[in-house]
N, C-alpha and C positions, 0 to 999 in steps of 0.2 A: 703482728700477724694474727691474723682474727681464725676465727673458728671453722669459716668455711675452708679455708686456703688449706688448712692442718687436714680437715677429711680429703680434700682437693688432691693431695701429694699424694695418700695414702690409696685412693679409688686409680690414679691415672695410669699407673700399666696395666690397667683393665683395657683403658680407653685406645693402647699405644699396640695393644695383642689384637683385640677386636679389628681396626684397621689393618692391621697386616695380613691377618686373614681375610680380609674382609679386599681385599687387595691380591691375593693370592686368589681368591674364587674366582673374581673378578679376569686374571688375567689364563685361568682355566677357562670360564664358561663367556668370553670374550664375543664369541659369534651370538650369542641370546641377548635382545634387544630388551627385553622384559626383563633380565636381570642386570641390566645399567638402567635401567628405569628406575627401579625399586632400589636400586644402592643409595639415592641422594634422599630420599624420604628416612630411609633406613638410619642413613648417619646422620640427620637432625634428631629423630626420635630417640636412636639412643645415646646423642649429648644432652638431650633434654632428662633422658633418664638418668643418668649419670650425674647431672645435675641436681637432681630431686635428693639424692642421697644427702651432701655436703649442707643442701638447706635445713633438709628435717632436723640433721646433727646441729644445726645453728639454733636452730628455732628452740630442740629441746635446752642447747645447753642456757638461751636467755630465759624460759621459763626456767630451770634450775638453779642456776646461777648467775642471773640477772647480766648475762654478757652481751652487748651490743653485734647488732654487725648489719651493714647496708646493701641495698639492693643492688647497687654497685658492685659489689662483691660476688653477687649471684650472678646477674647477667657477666662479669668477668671469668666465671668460672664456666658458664656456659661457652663462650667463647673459647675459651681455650679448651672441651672439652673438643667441640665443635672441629675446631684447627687442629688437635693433637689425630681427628679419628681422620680425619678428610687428609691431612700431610702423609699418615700413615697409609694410611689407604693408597695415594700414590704411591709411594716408593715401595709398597710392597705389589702394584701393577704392573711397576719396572722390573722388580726382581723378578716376580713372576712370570714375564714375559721372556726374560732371559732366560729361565730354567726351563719353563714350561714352552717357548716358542717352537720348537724345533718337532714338540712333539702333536702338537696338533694340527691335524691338516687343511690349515686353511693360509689365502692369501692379505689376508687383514692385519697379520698380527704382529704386533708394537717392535721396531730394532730388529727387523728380521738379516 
């Protein structure tokens, strides 16, 4: 297991909190078209961010200790940073719909 994977575990219930919140606004402020606009930007930028972490800690540790690790590994981490905030993000739309449905008044809203 290489060096990014090791920061990977270590950052992703950032990534798994962020969606749920990020899922629960979502299924609060559900009638604002401008904030489902901005949610799908939102959650690449910050897998992209998230990502930037796990590589710096890579990059430092081949300049210190000479340890390898492939771009493969980067764009995988992306990926799943990607998948972990976007899966999240759903099921915290559903949950939030279910808590939060009943109390806002509107007729759009998800499992009513």
């Amino acid at each position: 297991m290489g060096r990014v994977y090791d920061i990977f575990d270590k950052f992703s219930i950032i990534s798994i909190i962020i969606g749920l919140l990020l899922g629960l606004f979502l299924a609060i402020n559900h009638n604002d078209s401008n904030v489902w606009v901005n949610a799908i930007p939102f959650i690449f930028i910050f897998a992209l961010i998230m990502t930037f972490m796990p590589t710096f800690a890579a990059i430092l540790a081949k300049i210190t200790n000479d340890e390898k690790f492939s771009f493969f590994e980067i764009f995988e981490a992306f990926l799943l940073n990607l998948a972990m905030i976007g899966v999240c993000t759903a099921f915290g739309l559903v949950i939030g719909s279910f808590i939060f449905g009943s109390l806002v008044p509107d007729n759009g809203v998800i499992f009513r």
